[in-house]
Backbone of each chain as ProteinMPNN parsed JSONL, in Angstrom:
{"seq_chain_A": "XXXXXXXXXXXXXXXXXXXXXXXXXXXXXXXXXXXXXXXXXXXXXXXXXXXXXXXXXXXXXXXXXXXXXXXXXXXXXXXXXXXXXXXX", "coords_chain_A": {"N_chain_A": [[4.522, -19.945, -9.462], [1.508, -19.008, -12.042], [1.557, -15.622, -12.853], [-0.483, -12.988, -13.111], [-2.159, -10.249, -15.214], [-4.99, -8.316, -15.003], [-7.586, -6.786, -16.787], [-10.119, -4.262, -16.996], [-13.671, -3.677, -18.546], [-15.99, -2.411, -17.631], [-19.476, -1.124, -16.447], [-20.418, 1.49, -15.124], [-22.233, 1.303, -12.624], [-21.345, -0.875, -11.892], [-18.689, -1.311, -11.682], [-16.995, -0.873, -9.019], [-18.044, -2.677, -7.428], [-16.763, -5.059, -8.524], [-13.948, -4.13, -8.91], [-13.587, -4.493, -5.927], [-13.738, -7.131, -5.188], [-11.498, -7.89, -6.722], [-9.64, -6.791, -5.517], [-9.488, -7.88, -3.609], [-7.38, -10.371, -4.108], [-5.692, -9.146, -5.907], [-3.091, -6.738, -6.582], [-4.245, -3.259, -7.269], [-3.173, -1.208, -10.015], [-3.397, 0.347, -12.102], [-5.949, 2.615, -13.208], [-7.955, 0.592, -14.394], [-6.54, -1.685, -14.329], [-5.388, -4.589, -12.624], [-2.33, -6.723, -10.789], [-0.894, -9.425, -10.219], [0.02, -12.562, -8.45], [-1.275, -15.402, -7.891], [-2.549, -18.538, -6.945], [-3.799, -21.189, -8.726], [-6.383, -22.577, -7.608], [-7.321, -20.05, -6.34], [-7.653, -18.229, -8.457], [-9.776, -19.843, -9.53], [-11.874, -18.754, -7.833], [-11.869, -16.064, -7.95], [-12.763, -15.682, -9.945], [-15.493, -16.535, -10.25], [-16.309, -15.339, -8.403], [-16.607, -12.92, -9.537], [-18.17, -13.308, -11.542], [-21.073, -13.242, -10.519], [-21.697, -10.881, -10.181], [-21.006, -9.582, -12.833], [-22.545, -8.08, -15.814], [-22.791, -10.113, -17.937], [-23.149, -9.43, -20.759], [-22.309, -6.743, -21.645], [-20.453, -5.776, -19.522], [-16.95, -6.082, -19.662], [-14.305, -8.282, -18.755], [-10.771, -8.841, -18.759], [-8.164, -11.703, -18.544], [-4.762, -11.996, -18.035], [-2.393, -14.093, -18.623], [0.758, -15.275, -17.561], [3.224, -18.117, -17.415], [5.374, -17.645, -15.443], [6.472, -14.315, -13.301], [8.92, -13.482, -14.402], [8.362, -14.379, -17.462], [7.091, -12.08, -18.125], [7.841, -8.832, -19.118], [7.794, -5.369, -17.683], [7.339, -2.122, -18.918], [6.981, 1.5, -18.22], [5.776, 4.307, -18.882], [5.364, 7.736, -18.254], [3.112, 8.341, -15.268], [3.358, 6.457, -12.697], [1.133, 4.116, -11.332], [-0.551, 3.262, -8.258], [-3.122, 2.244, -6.008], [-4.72, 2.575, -3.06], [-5.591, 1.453, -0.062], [-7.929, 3.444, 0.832], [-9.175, 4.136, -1.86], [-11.695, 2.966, -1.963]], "CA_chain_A": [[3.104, -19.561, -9.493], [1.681, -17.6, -12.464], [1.407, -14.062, -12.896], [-1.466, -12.179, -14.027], [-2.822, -8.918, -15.376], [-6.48, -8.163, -15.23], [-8.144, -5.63, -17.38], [-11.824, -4.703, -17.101], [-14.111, -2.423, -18.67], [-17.133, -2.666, -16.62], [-20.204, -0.25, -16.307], [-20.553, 2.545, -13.857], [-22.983, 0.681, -11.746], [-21.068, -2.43, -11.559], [-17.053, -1.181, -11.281], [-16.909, -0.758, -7.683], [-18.072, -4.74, -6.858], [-15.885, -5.542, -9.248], [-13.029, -3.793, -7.936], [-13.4, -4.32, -4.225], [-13.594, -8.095, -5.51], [-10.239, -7.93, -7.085], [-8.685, -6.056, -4.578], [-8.673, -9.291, -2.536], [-6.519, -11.366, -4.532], [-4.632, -8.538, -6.346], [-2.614, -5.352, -6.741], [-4.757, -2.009, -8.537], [-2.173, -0.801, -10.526], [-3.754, 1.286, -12.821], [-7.27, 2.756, -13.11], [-8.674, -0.594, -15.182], [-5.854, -2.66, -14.282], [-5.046, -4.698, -11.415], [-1.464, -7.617, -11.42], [-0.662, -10.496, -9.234], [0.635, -13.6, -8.285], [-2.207, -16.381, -7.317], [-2.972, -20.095, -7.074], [-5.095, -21.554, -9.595], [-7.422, -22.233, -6.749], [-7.986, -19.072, -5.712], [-8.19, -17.282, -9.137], [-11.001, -19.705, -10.002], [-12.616, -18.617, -7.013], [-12.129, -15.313, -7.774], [-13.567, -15.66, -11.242], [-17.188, -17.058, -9.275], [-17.008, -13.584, -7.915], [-17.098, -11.673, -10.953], [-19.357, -13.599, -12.451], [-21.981, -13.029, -9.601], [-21.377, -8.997, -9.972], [-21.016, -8.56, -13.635], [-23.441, -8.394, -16.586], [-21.582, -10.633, -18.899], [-23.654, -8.851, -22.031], [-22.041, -5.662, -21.555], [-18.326, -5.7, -19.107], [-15.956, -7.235, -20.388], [-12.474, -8.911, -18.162], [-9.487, -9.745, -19.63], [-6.947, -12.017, -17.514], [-3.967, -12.472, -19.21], [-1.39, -14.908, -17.212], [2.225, -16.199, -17.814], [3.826, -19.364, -16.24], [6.201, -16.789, -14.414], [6.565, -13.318, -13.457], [10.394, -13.746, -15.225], [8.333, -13.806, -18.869], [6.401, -10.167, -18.402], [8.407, -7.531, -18.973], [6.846, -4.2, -17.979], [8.024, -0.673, -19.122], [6.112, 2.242, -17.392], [5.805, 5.98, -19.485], [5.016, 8.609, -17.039], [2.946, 7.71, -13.737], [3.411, 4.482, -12.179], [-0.045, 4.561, -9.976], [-0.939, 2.159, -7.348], [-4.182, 2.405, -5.5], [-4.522, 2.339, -1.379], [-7.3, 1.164, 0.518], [-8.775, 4.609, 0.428], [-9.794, 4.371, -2.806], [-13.1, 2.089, -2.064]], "C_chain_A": [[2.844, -18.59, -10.658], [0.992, -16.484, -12.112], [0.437, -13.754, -13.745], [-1.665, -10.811, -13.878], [-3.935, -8.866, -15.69], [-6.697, -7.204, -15.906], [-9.308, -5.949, -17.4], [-12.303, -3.282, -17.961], [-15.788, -2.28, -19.057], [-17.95, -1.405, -16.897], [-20.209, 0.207, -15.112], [-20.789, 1.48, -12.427], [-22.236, -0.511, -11.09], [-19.392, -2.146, -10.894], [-16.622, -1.211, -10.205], [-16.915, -2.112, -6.945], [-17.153, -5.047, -7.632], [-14.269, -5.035, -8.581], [-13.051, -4.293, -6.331], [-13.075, -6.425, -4.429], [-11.925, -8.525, -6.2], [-9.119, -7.367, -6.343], [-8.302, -6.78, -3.513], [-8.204, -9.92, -2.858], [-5.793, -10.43, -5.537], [-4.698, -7.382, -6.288], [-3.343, -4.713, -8.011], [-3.755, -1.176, -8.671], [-2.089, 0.146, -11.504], [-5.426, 1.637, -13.164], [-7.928, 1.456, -13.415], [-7.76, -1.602, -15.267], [-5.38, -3.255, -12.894], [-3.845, -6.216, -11.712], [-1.585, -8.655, -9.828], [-0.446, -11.522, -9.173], [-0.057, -14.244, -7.53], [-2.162, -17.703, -7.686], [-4.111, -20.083, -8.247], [-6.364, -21.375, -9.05], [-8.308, -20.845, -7.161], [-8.589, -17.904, -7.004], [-9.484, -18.032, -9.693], [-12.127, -19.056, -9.236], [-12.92, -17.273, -7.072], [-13.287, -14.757, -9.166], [-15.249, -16.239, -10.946], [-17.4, -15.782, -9.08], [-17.402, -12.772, -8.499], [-18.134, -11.664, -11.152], [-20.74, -13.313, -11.989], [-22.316, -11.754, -9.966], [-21.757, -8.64, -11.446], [-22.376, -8.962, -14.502], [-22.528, -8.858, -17.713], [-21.676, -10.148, -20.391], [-23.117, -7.519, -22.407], [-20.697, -5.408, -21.201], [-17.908, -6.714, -19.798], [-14.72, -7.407, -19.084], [-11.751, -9.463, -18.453], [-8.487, -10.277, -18.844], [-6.133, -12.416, -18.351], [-2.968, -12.912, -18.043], [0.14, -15.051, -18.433], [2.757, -16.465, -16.781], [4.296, -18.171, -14.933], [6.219, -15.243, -14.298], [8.237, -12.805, -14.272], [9.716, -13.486, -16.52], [7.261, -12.714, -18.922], [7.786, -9.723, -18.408], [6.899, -6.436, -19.171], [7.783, -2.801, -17.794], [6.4, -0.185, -18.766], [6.246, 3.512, -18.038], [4.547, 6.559, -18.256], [4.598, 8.333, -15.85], [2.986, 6.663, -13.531], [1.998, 4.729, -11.034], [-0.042, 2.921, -9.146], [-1.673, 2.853, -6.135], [-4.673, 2.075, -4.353], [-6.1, 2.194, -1.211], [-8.487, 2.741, 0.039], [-9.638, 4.723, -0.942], [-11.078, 3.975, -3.166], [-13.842, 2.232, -0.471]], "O_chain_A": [[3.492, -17.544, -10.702], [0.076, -16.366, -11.298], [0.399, -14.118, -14.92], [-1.471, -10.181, -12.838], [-4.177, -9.376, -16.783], [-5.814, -6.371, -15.699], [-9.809, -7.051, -17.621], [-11.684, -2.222, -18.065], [-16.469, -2.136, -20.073], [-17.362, -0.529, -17.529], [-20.037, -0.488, -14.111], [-19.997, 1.058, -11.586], [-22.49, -0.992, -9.986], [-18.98, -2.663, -9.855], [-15.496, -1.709, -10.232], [-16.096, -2.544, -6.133], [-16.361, -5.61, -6.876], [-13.639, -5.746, -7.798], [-11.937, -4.299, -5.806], [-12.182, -6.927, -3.746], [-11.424, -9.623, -5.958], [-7.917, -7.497, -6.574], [-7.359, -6.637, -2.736], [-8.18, -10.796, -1.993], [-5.058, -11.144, -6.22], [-5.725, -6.742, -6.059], [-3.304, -5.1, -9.179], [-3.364, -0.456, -7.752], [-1.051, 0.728, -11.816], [-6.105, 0.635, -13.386], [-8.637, 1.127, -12.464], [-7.937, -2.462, -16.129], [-4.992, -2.458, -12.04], [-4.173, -6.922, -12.665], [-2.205, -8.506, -8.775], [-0.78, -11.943, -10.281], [0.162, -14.019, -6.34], [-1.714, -17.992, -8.796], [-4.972, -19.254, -8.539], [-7.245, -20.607, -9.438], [-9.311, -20.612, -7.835], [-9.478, -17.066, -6.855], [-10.323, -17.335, -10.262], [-13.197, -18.805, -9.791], [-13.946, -16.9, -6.503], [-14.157, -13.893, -9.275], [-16.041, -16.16, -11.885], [-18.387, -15.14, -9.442], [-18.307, -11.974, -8.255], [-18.983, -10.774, -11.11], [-21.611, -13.135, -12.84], [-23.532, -11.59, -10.062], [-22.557, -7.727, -11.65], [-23.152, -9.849, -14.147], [-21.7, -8.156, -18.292], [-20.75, -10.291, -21.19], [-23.452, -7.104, -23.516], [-19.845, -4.988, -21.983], [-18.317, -7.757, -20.306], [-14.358, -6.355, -18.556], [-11.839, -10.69, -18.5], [-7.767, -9.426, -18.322], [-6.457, -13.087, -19.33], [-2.764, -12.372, -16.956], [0.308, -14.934, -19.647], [2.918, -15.857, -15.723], [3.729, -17.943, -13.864], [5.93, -14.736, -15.382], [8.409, -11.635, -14.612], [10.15, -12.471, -17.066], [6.597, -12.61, -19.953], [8.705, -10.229, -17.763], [5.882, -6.397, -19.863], [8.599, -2.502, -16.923], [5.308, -0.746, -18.848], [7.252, 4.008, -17.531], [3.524, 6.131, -17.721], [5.498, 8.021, -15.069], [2.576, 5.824, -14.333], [2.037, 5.488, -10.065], [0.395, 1.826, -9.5], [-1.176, 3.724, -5.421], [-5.265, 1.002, -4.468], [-7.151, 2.529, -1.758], [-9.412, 2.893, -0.758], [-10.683, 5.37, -0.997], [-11.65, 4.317, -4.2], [-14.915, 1.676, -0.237]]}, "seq_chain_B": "XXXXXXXXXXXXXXXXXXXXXXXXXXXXXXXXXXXXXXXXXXXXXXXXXXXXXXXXXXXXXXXXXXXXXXXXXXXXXXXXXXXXXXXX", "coords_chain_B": {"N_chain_B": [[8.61, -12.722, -32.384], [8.01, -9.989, -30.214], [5.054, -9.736, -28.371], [3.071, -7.711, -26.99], [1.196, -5.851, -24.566], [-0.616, -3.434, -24.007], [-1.692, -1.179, -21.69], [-3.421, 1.962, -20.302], [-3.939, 4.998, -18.291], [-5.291, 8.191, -18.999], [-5.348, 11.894, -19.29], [-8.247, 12.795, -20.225], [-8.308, 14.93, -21.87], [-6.154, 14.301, -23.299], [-6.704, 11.696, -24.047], [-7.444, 10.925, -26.818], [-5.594, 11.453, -28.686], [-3.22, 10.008, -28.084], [-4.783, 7.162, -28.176], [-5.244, 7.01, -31.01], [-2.21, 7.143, -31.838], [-1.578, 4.422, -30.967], [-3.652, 3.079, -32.226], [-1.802, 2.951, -34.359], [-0.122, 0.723, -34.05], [-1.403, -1.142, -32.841], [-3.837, -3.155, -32.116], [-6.984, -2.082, -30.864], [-8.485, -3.385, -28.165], [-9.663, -3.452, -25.296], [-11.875, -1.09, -23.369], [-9.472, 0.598, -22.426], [-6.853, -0.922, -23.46], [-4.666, -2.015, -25.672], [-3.21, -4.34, -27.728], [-1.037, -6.245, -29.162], [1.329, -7.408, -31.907], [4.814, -6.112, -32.8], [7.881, -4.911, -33.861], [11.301, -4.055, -32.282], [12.332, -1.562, -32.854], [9.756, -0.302, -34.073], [8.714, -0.173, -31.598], [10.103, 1.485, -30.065], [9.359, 4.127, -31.905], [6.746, 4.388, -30.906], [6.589, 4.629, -28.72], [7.881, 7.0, -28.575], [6.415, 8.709, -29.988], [3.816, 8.776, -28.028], [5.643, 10.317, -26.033], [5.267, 12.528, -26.548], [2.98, 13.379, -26.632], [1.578, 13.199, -24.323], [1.212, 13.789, -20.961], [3.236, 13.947, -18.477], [3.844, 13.585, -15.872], [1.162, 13.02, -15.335], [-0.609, 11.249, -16.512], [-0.814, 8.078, -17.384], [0.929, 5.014, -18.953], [1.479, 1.761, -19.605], [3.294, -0.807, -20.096], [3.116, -4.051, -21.065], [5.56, -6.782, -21.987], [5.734, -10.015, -23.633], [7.807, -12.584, -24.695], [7.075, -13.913, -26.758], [4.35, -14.763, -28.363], [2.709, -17.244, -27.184], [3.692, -17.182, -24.908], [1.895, -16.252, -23.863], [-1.291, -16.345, -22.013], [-4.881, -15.348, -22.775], [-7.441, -14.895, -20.671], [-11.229, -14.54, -21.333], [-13.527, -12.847, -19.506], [-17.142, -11.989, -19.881], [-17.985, -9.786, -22.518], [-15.762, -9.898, -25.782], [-13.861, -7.351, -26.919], [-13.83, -5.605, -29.584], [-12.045, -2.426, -31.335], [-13.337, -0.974, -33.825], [-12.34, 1.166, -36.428], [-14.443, 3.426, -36.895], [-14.631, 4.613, -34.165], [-12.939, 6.286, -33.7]], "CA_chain_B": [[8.5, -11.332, -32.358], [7.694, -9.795, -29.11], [3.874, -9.596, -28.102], [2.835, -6.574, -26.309], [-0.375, -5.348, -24.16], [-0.725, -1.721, -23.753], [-2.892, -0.697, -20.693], [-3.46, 3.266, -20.434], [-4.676, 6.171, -17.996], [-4.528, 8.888, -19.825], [-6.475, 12.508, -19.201], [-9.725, 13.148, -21.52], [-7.848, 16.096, -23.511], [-5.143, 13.81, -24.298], [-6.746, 10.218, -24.785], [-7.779, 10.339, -27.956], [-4.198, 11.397, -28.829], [-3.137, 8.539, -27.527], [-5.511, 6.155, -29.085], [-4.476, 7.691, -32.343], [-0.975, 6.714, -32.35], [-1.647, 3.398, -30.853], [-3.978, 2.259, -33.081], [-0.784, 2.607, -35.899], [0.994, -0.22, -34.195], [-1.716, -2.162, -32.353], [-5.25, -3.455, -31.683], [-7.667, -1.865, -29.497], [-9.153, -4.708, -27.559], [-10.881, -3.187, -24.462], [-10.992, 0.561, -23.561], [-8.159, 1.285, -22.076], [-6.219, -1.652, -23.698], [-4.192, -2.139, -26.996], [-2.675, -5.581, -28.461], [0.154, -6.215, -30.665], [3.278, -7.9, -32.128], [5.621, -5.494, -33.044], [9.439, -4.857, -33.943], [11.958, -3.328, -30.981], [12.227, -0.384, -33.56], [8.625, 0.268, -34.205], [7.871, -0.048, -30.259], [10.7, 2.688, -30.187], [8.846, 5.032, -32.973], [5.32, 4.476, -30.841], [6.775, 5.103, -27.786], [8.699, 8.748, -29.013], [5.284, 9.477, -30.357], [3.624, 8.675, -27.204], [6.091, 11.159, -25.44], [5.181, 13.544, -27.21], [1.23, 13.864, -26.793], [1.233, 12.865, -23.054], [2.026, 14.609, -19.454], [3.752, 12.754, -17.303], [3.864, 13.737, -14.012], [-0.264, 12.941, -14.959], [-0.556, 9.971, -17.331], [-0.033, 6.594, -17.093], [0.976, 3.914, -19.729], [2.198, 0.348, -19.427], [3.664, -1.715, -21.641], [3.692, -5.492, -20.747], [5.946, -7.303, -23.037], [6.163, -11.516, -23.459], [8.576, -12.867, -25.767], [6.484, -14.892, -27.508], [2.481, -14.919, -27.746], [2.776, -18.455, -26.957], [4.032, -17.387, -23.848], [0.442, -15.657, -22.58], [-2.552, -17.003, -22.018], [-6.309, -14.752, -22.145], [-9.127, -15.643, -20.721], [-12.143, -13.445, -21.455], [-15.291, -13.336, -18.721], [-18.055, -11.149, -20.602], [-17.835, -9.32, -23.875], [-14.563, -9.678, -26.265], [-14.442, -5.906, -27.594], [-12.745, -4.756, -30.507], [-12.821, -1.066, -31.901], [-12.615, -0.465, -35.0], [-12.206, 2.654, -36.963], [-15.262, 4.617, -36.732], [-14.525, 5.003, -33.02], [-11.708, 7.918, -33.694]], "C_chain_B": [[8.39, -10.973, -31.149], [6.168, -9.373, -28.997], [3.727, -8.67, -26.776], [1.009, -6.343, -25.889], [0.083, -3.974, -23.351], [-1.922, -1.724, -23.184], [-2.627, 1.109, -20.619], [-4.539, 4.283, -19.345], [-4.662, 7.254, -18.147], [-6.088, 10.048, -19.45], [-7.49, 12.775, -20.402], [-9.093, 14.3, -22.606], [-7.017, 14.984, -24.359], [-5.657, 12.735, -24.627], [-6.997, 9.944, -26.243], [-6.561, 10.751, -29.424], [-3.367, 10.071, -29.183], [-3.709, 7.163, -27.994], [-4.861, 5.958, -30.678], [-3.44, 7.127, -32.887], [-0.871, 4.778, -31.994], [-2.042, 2.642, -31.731], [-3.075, 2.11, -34.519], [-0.4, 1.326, -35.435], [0.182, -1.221, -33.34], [-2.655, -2.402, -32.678], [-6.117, -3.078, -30.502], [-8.899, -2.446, -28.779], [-10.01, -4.067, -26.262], [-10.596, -1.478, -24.557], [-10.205, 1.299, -23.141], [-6.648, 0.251, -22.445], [-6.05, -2.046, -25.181], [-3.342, -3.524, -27.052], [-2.053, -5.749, -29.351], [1.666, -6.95, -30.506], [3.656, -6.966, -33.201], [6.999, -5.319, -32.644], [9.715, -3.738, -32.263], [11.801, -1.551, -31.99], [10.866, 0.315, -33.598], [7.969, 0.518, -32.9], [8.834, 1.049, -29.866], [10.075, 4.321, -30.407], [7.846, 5.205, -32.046], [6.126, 5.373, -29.503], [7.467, 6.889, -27.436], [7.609, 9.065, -29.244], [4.434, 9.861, -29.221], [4.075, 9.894, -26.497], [5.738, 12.475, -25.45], [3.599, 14.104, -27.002], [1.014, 13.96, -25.267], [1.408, 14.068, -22.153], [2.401, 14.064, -19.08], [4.35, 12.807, -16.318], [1.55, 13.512, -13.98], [-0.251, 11.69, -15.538], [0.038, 8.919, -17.315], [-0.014, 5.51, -17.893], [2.17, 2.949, -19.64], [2.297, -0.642, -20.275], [4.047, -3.31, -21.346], [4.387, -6.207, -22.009], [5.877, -9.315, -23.19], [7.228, -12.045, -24.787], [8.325, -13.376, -26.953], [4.855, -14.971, -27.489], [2.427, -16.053, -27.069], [2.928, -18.31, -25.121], [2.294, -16.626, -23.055], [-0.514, -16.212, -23.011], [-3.688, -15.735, -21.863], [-7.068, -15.288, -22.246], [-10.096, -14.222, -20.581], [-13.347, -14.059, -20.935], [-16.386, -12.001, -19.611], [-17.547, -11.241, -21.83], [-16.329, -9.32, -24.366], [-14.855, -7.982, -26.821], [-13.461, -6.102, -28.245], [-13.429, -3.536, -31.395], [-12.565, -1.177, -32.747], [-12.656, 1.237, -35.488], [-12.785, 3.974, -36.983], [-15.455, 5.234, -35.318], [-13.745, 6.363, -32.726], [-12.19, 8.55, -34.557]], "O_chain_B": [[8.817, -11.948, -30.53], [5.988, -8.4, -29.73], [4.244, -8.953, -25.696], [-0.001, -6.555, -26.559], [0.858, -3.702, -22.434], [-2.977, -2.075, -23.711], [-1.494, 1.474, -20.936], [-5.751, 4.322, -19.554], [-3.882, 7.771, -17.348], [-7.259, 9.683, -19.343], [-7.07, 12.939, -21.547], [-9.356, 14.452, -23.799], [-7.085, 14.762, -25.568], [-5.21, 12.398, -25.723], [-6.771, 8.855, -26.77], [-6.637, 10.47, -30.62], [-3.054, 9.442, -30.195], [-2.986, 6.176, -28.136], [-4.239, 5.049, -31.228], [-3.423, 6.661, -34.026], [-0.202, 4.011, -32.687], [-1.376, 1.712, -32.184], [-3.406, 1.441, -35.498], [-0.267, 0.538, -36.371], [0.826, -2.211, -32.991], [-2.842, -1.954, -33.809], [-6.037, -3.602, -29.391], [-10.052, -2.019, -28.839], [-11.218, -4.285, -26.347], [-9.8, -0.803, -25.21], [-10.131, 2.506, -23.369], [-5.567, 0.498, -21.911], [-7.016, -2.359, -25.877], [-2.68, -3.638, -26.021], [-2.444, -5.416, -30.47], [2.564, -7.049, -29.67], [3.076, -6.914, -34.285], [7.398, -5.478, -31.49], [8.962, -3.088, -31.538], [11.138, -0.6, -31.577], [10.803, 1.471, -33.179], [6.945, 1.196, -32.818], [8.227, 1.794, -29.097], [10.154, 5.299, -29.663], [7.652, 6.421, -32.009], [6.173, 6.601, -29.439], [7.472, 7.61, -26.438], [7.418, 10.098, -28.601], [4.155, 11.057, -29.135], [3.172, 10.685, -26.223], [5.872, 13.334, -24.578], [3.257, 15.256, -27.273], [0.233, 14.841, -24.907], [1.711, 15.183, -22.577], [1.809, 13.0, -19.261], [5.303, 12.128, -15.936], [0.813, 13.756, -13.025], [0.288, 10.876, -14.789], [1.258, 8.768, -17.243], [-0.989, 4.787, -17.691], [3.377, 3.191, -19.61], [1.472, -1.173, -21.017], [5.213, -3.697, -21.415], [3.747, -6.198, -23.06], [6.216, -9.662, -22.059], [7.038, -11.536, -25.892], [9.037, -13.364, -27.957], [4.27, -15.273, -26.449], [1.93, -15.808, -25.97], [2.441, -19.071, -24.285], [1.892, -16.647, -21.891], [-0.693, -16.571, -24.175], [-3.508, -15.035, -20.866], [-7.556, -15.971, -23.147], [-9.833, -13.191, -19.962], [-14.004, -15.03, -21.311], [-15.76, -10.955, -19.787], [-16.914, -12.179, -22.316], [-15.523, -8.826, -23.579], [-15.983, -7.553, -27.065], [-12.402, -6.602, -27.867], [-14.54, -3.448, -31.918], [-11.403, -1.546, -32.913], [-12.989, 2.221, -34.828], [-12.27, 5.09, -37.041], [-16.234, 6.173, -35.149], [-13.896, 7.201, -31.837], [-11.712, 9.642, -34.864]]}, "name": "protein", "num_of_chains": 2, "seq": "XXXXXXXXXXXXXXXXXXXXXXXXXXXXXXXXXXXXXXXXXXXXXXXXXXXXXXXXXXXXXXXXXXXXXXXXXXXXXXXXXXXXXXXXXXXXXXXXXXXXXXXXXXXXXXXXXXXXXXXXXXXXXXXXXXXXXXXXXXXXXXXXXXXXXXXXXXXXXXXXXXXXXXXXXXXXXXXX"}
């Protein structure tokens, strides 16, 4: 299945739908980043959701995939964060 | 070469630190995200520099690597951003 990393960088108003939307089909891993391992399916489905939420003239979302989680490598300098329900 | 995406949470004294040295060895594609193929040596050099500006028991930077651009795919929903120069 591949692996993705999301990056957004959304307006005030909007970051929160956007997040709570991504937080159902993946791990927030860093303030503007969230990773995960989904079906095609489901990430087009999640990409419907965005699109509903954002203003496409303004945020921007970057999904960046590979086939496997085997070709990421990820190195981590200083905090490693990861973001609990609490945060929404 | 190896193809790199630099994601970043980094506090307000230090980000623009941080930006700084990045933009020597990458592209700054959204705003908390840098882009680049670069040598094992020069991702060495960034990363000592890096060390050096940060905190890190506060700050958080991630370094996804792929072996190959070939090997990642982006898809972009909204705006592509790129900064250029008059941003620092």
């Amino acid at each position: 299945m591949p692996y993705y990393v999301i990056t957004y960088d959304v307006s005030e108003q909007r970051v929160n739908k956007v997040r709570k939307i991504l937080k159902k089909y993946f791990v927030w891993v860093q303030n503007s980043v969230f990773e995960g391992e989904i079906s095609l399916g489901k990430l087009e489905k999640c990409k419907q959701e965005l699109l509903q939420v954002i203003d496409q003239r303004e945020d921007s979302i970057y999904i960046y995939k590979v086939h496997r989680l085997t070709d990421l490598d990820k190195q981590v300098i200083g905090v490693e964060k990861e973001f609990t329900d609490n945060f929404l």
